[in-house]
RODO-2510 file (C-alpha; in nm, 4 decimals, decimal comma):
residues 215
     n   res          X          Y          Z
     1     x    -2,2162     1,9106    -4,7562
     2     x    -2,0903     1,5448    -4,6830
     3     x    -2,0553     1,5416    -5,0758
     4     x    -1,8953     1,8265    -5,1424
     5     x    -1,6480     1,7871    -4,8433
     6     x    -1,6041     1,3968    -5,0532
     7     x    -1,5691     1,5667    -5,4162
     8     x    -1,3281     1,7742    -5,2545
     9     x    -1,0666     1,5363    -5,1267
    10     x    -1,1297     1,3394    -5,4312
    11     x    -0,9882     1,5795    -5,6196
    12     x    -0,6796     1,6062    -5,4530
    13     x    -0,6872     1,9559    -5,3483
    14     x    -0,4981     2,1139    -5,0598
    15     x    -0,8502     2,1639    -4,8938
    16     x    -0,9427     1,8282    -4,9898
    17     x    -0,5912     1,6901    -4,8125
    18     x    -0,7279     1,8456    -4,4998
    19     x    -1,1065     1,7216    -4,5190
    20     x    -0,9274     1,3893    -4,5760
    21     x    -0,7356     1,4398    -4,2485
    22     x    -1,0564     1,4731    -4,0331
    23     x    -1,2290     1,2467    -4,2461
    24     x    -0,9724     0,9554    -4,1572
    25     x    -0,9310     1,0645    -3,7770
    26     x    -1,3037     1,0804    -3,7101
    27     x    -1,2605     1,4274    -3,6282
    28     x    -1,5328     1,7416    -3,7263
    29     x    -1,3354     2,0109    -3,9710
    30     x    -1,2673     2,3673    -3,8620
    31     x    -1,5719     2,5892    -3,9426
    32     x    -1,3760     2,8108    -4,1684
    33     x    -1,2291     2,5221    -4,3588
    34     x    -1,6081     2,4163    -4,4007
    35     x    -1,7066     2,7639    -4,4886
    36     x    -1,4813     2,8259    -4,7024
    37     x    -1,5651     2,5187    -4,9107
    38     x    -1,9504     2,5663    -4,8806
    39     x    -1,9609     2,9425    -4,9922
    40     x    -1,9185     2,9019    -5,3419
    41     x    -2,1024     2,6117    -5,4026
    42     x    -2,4514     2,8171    -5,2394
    43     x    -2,3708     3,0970    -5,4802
    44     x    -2,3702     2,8866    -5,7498
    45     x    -2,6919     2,7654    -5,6044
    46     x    -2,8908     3,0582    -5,5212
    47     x    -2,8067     3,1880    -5,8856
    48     x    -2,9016     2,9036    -6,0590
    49     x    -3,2092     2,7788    -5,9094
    50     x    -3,5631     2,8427    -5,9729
    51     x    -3,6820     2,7568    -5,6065
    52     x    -3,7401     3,0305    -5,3283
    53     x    -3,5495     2,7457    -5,1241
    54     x    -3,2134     2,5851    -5,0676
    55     x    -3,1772     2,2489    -4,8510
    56     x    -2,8470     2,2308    -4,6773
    57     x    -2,8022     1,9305    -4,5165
    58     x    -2,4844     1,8353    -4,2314
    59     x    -2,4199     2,2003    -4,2347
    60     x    -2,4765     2,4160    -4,0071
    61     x    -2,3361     2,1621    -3,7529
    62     x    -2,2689     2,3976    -3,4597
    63     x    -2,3650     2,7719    -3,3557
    64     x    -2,0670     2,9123    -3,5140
    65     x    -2,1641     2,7662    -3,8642
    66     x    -2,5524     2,8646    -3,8272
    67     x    -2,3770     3,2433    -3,7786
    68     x    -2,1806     3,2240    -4,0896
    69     x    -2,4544     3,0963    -4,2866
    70     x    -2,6221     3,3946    -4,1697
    71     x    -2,3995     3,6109    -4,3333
    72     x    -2,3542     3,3942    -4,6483
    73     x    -2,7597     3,3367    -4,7145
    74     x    -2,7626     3,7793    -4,7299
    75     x    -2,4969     3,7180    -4,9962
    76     x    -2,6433     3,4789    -5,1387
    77     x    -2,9817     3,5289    -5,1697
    78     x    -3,0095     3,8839    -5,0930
    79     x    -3,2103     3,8592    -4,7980
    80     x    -3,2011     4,1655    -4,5459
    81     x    -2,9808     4,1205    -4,2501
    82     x    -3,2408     4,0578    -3,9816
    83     x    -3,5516     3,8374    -4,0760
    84     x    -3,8562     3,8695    -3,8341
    85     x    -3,7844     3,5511    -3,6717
    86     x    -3,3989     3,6602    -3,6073
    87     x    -3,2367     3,4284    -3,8574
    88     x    -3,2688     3,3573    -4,2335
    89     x    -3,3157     2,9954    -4,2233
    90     x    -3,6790     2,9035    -4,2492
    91     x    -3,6449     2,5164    -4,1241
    92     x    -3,4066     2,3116    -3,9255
    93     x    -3,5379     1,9572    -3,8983
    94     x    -3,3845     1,7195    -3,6613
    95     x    -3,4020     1,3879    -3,7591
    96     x    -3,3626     1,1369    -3,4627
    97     x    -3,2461     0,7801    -3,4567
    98     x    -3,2030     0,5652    -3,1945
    99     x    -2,7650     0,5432    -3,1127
   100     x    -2,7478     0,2108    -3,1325
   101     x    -2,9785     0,2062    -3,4845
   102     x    -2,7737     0,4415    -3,6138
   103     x    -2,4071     0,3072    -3,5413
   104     x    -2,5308    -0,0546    -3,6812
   105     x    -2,6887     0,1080    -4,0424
   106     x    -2,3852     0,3196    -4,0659
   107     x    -2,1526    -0,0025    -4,0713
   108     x    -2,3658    -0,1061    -4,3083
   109     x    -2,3627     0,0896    -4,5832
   110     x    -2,2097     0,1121    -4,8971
   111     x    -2,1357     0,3820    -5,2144
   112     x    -2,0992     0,3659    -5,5354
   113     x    -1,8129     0,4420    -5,6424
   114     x    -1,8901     0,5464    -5,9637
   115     x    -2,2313     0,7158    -5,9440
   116     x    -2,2424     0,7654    -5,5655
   117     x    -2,5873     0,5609    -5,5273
   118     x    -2,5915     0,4258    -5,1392
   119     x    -2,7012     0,0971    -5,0559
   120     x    -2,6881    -0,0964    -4,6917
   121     x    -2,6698    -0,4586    -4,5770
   122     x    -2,8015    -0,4248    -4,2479
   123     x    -3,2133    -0,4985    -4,2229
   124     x    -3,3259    -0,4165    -3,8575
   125     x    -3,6718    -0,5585    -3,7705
   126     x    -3,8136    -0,4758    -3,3923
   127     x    -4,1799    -0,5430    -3,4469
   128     x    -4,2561    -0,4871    -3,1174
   129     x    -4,1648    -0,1066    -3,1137
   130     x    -4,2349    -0,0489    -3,4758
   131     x    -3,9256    -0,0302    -3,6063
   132     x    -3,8952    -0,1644    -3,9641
   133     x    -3,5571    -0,0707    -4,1043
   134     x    -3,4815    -0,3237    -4,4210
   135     x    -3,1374    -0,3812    -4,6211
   136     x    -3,1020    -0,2116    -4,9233
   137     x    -2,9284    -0,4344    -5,1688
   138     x    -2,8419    -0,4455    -5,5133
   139     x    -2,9327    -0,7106    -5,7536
   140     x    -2,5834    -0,8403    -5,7881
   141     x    -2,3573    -0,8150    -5,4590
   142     x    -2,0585    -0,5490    -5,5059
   143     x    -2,2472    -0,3738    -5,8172
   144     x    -2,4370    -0,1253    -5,8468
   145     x    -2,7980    -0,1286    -6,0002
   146     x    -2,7937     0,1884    -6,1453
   147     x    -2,4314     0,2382    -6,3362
   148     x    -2,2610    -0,0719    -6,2762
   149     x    -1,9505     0,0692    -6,0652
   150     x    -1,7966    -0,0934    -5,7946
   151     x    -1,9591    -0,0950    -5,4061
   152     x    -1,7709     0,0240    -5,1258
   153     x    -1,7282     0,1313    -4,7825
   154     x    -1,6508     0,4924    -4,6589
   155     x    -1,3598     0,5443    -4,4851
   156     x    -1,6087     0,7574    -4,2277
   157     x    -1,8752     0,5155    -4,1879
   158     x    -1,6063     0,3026    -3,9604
   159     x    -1,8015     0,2202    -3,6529
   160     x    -1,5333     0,3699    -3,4644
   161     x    -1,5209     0,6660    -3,6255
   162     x    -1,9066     0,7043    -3,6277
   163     x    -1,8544     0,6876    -3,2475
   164     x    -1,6422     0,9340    -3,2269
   165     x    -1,8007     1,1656    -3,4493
   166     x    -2,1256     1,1003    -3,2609
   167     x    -1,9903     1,2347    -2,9247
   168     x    -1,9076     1,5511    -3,1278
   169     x    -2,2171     1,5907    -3,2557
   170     x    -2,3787     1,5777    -2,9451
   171     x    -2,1411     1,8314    -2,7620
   172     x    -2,2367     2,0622    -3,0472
   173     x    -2,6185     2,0027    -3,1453
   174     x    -2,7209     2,1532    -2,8372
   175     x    -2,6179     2,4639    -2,8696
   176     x    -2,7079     2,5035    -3,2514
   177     x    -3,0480     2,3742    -3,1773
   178     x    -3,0575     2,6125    -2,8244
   179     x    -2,9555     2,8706    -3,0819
   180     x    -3,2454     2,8481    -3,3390
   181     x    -3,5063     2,7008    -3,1235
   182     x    -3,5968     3,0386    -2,9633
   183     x    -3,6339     3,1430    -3,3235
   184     x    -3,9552     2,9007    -3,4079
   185     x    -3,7603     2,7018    -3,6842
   186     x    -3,6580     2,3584    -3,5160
   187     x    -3,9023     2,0315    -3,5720
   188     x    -3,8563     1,7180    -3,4707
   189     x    -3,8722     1,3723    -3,6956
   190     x    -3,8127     1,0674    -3,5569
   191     x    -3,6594     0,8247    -3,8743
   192     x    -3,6657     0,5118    -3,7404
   193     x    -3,8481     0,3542    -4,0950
   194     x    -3,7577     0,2517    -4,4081
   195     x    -3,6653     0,4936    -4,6982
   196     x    -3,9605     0,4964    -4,8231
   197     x    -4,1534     0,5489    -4,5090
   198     x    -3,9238     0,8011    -4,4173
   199     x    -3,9232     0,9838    -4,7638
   200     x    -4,2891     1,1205    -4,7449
   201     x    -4,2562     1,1921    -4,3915
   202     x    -3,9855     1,4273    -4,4634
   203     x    -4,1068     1,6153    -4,7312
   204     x    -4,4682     1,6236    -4,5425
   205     x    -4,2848     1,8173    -4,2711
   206     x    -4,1090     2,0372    -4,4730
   207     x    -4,4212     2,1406    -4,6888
   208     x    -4,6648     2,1484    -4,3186
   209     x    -4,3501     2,3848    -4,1717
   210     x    -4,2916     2,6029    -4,4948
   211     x    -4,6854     2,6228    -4,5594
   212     x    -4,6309     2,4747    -4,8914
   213     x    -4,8883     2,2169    -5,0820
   214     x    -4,8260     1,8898    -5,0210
   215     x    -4,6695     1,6965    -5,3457
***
């Protein structure tokens, strides 16, 4: 959603001039505005894929969202209104990092402006509490590897602003959690690895939740 919300305000739109608002303030977007932008983009999805699964990822972020999305996965994908578990989503994965982990690898990283490849120049090592988080560089500072477009630093990833947005998040992932917890749908991954480590883990908890084979 974080890309979409990006494309958006990229593209100069009127709901792009808003996302940037937020965006720049450190401030979470009203759910319709978020709505509103995600809806089409899942249609598009559901029709076109191949997969009995979609992976939305930063949305829902409260309990308001995860009801909308209710509504918009029966468009969607045609699913009946009420699912034996009492919601439509199959998974919600909660992937926890330490504050202070987080906050330091967020000032850290950087996009590509051109292809929108991520890269980070923090490498956190604590040995002693197996925590093995290394930099991810590119070859030649400033460029990327992959298209050879310029390197740069969101406007979001601010330290500041990451603050900020994490005290949001925490008022709100409470409740959306409290919300689909009763349901049998929320696991727990702790991501304090590399990407690579972290990767496999990820996709091992999806397949062990959905009951799918292992890649």
């Amino acid at each position: 959603v974080g890309d979409l919300m990006r494309a958006e305000i990229a593209a100069g739109t009127r709901l792009g001039s808003e996302l940037r608002a937020h965006a720049e303030a450190g401030t979470l977007a009203p759910n319709d505005v978020i709505t509103s932008l995600l809806r089409p983009h899942l249609l598009q999805a559901a029709r076109r894929s191949t997969s009995t699964y979609l992976v939305l990822d930063g949305y829902p972020r409260n309990k308001a969202q995860a009801q909308q999305l209710e509504l918009l996965l029966v468009e969607a994908l045609g699913r009946p209104n009420a699912a034996p578990t009492g919601t439509n989503v199959d998974l919600v994965l909660e992937l926890q990092l330490r504050t202070d982990l987080l906050l330091r690898k967020a000032a850290g990283r950087q996009v590509c402006t051109g292809c929108g490849r991520g890269y980070n120049t923090v490498h956190i090592e604590e040995s002693l509490r197996g925590i093995h988080m290394p930099a991810i560089l590119p070859s030649q500072p400033g460029v990327c590897d992959q298209c050879g477009g310029t390197l740069a630093s969101r406007v979001d990833d601010h330290p500041d602003i990451v603050a900020r947005r994490l005290i949001d998040y925490h008022r709100v992932a409470g409740s959306i959690l409290d919300w689909y917890r009763p349901k049998g749908v929320v696991r727990q991954l702790g991501v304090e690895a590399s990407t690579d480590v972290c990767g496999p883990r990820i996709i091992e908890a999806v397949c062990r939740a959905l009951c799918l084979p292992s890649p």
